[in-house]
C-alpha positions in Angstrom: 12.9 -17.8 -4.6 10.0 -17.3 -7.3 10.1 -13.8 -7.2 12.8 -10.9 -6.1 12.5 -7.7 -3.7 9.7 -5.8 -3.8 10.6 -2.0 -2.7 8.0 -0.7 -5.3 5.1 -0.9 -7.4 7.2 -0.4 -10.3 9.4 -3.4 -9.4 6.5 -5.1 -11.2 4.9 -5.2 -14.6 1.2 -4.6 -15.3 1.1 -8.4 -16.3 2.5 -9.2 -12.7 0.6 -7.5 -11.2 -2.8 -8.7 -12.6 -1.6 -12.0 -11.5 -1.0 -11.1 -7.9 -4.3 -9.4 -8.0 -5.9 -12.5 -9.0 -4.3 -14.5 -6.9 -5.2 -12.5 -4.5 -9.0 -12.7 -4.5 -8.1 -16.5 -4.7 -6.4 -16.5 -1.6 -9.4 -14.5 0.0 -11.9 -17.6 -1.0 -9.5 -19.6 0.8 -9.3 -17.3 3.6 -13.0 -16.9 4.1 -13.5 -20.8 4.0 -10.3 -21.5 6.2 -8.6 -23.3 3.8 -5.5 -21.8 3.2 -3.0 -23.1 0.8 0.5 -23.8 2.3 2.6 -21.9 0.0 5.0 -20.9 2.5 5.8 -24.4 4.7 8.9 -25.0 5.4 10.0 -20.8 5.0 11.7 -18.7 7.8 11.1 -15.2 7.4 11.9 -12.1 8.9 9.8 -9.4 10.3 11.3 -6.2 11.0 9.2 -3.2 12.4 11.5 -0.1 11.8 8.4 2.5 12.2 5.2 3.2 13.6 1.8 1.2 12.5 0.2 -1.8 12.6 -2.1 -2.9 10.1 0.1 -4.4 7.1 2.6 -6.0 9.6 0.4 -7.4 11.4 -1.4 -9.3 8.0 1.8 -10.1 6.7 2.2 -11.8 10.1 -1.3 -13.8 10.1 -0.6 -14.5 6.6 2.4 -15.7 6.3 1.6 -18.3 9.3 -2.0 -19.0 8.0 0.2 -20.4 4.5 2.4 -22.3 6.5 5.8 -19.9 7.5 7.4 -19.6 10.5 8.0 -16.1 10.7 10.1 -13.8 13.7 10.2 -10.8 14.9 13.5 -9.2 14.5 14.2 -6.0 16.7 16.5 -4.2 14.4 16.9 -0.9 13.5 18.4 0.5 10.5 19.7 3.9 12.5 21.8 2.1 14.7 25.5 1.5 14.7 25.8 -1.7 12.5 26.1 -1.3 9.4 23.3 -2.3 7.0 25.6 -5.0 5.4 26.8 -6.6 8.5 22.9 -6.5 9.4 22.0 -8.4 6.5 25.1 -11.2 6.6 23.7 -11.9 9.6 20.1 -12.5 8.7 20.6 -14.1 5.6 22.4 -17.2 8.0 18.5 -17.7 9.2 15.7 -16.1 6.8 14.6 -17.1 3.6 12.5 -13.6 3.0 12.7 -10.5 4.9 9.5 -7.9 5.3 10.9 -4.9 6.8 9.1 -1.4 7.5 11.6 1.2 8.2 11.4 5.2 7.5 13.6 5.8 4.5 13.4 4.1 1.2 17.1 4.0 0.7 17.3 2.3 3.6 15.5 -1.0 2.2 17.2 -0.1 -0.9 20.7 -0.9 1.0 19.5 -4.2 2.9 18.2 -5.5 -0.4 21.5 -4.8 -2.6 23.4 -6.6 0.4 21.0 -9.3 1.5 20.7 -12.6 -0.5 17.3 -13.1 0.6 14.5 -10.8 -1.0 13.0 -7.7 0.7 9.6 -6.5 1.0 8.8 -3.5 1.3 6.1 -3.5 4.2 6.0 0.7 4.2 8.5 3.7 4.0 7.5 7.3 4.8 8.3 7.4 0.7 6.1 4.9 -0.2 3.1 2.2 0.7 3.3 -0.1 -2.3 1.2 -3.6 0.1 -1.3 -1.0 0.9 -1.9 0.0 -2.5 -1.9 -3.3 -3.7 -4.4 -4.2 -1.0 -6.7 -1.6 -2.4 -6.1 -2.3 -6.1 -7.3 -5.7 -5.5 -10.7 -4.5 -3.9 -11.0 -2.4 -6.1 -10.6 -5.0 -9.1 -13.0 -7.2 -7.2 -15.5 -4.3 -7.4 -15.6 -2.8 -10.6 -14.6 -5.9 -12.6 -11.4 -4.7 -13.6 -8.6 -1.4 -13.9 -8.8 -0.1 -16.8 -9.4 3.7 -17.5 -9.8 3.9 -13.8 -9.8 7.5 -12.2 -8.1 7.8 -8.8 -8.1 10.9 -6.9 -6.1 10.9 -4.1 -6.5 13.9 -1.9 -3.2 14.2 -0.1 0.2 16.2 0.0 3.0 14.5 -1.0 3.6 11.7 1.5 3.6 7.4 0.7 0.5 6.6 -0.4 0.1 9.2 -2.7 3.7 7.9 -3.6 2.3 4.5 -4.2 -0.5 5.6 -6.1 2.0 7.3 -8.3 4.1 4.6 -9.1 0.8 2.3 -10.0 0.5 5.2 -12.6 3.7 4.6 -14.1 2.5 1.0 -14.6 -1.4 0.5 -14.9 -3.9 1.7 -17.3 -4.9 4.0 -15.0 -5.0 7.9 -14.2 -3.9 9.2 -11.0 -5.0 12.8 -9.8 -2.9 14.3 -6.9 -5.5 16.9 -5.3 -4.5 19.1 -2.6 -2.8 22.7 -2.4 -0.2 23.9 -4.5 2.7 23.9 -1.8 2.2 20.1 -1.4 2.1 19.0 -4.7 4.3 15.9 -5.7 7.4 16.5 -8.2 6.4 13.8 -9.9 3.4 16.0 -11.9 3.1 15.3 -15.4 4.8 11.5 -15.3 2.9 8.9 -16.9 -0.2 8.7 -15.7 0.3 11.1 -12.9 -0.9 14.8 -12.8 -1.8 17.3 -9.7 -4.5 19.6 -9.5 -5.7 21.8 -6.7 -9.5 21.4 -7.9 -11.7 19.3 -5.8 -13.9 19.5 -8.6 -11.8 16.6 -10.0 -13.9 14.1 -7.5 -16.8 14.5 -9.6 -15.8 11.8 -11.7 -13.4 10.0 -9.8 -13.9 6.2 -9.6 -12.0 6.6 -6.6 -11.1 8.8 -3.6 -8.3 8.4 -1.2 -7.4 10.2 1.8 -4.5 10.8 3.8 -2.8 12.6 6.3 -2.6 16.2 6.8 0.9 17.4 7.3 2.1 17.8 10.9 1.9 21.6 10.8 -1.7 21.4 9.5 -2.6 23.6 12.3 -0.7 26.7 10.7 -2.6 25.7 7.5 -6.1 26.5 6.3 -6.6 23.3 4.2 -10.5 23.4 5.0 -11.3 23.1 1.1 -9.5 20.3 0.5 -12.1 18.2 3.5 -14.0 15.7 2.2 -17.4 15.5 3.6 -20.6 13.6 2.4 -21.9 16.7 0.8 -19.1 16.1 -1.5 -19.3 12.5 -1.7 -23.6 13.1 -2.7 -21.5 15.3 -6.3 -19.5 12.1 -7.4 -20.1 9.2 -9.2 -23.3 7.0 -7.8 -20.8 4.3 -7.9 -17.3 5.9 -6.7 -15.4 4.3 -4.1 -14.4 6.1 -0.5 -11.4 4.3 0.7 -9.6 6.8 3.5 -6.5 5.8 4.4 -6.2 4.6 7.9 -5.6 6.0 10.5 -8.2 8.8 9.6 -8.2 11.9 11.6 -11.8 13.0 11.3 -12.0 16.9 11.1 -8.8 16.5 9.0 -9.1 15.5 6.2 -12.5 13.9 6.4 -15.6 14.9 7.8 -17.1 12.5 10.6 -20.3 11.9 8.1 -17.8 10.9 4.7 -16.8 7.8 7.3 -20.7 6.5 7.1 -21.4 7.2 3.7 -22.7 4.7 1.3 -19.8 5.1 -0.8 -17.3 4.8 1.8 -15.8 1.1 1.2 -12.5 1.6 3.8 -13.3 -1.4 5.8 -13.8 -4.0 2.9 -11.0 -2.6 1.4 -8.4 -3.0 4.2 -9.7 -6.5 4.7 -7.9 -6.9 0.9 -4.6 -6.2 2.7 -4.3 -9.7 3.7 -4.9 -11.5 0.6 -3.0 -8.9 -1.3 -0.1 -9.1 1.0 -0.6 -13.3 1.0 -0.5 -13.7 -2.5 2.4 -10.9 -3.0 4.2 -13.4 -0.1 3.2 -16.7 -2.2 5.1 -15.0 -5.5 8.5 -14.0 -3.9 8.8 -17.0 -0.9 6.3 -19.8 -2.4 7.7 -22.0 -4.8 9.0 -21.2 -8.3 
C-alpha cells in the first residue's frame, strides 16, 4: 500500500500532512462536479463500527465507493472472546485496508501490530484524528494556510481535544485547552499544547472548538466555560466557530452561538469527506 496505519495525527509529518490537505480540497472539486477519481478500484476494505456515531463512517463509506472500493461492513467487536490476532488473520484473507472505530486506542493499536493490512483509525474515545483532519482542511481552505494558527478548544479532556493535541505536536500551530482545572489534559506544556481556564483566551483565537460536557456535567457548574454569541461578538471579526457535532445546546453552546456569523460547523464537516477521501487515496490508492 502507499501509505501505512493511521492511529494518529502524529503518525504523520507536517509535510504529509500538507499533502493530504491539498489533496483533499482537490478531491472536493471533484466531488462537487461528480467526477471522482478512482483511486481505490479494484480495493476491498473493511469497515468496522466498534462504537457509537455516524458521521466519519458513514463518509469513509461514500468515499471510498465514490473512488471506486468495494467496501463491507464487518460486525466485529474487539471486547469479544476472539482474540484480536485471530481477528485480524482472518480479515487480512479478504481486506486490503481496514477502517475501524472502536472505544480504546490500544485496541487499534493491537489489530494494526497483528494485521498485514493497514488500519485507520476512524475514532477512539482517546482520540478523533479524520475529524481533525476534516477540519484542518476547511480551515486551510479558509484562511489560506496554518501557520501561527490559534485554536482554542473548549473541552475537558476527551478525543478531540486529543486530536487537536497531537496536530500540536506536529503543525505550526498553538493549541489552547480551555475548560476547568479538574479536566485539564496531562499533556499541558508539550509542544505546542498548553491549558488555561481563561475564556478570555477566545479573544484572539482563529478558532474555537466545542465538545462535550462530561457525563456528570449535571453535578458541575461549568456555566463559564458556555460559549454564547455574546462571546463570539469579543473575538476575532474573522474567527472560526466549528462545534463539534453532536452539540448539546445549553451545554456547551448557547442555542444563538449555532447561528452566528462566525459559526462555520456545517462547511466544515462537509470537509470530512474529502479529508477522509484523500487520507483513503494515500494509504489504499496506488504507490
Amino acid at each position: 500500500m502507499a501509505g501505512g496505519d493511521f492511529l494518529t495525527l502524529e503518525d504523520r509529518t507536517a509535510d504529509q500532512l500538507d499533502r493530504l490537505l491539498t489533496e483533499a480540497a482537490a478531491l472536493k472539486t471533484a466531488w462537487d462536479a461528480r467526477r471522482m477519481p478512482q483511486h481505490l478500484a479494484g480495493r476491498r476494505l473493511g469497515l468496522i463500527v466498534d462504537d457509537t456515531g455516524w458521521r466519519n463512517t458513514t463518509a469513509f463509506d461514500l468515499g471510498a465507493q465514490a473512488m471506486g472500493a468495494a467496501i463491507v461492513h464487518a460486525p466485529i467487536s474487539f471486547q469479544g472472546r476472539e482474540e484480536t490476532a485471530d481477528l485480524a488473520a482472518y480479515l487480512d484473507n479478504w481486506f486490503d485496508g481496514l477502517v475501524v472505530r472502536t472505544p480504546r486506542l490500544e485496541s487499534l493499536r493491537e489489530l494494526a501490530d497483528a494485521a498485514a493490512a493497514p488500519v485507520i483509525n476512524a475514532r477512539t474515545r482517546t482520540n478523533h484524528p479524520s475529524e481533525t483532519l476534516g477540519d484542518l482542511a476547511f480551515v486551510r481552505q479558509a484562511r489560506g494556510g496554518l501557520d501561527g494558527l490559534k485554536v482554542a478548544v473548549v473541552s475537558p479532556a476527551a478525543n478531540i481535544l486529543g486530536s487537536w493535541i497531537e496536530a500540536a505536536q506536529v503543525l505550526p500551530i498553538d493549541v489552547v485547552q480551555v475548560f476547568a482545572a479538574p479536566w485539564r489534559d496531562p499533556a499541558d506544556g508539550q509542544g505546542g499544547f498548553r491549558f488555561s481556564g481563561d475564556m478570555g483566551e477566545l479573544a484572539d483565537a482563529d478558532v474555537i472548538v466545542t465538545d462535550c460536557w462530561p457525563a456528570d456535567a449535571a453535578d458541575h457548574d461549568f456555566g463559564a466555560y458556555r460559549v454564547g454569541a455574546a462571546r463570539l461578538d469579543r473575538c476575532s471579526p474573522e474567527v472560526l466557530f466549528i462545534p463539534c457535532p453532536p452539540v448539546t445546546r445549553g451545554q456547551e453552546v448557547l442555542a444563538d452561538a449555532m447561528t452566528h456569523r462566525a459559526c462555520r460547523v456545517i462547511e466544515a464537516k462537509a470537509y470530512l469527506l474529502h479529508a477522509q477521501n484523500a487520507l483513503l487515496a494515500e494509504v489504499f490508492g496506488p504507490s
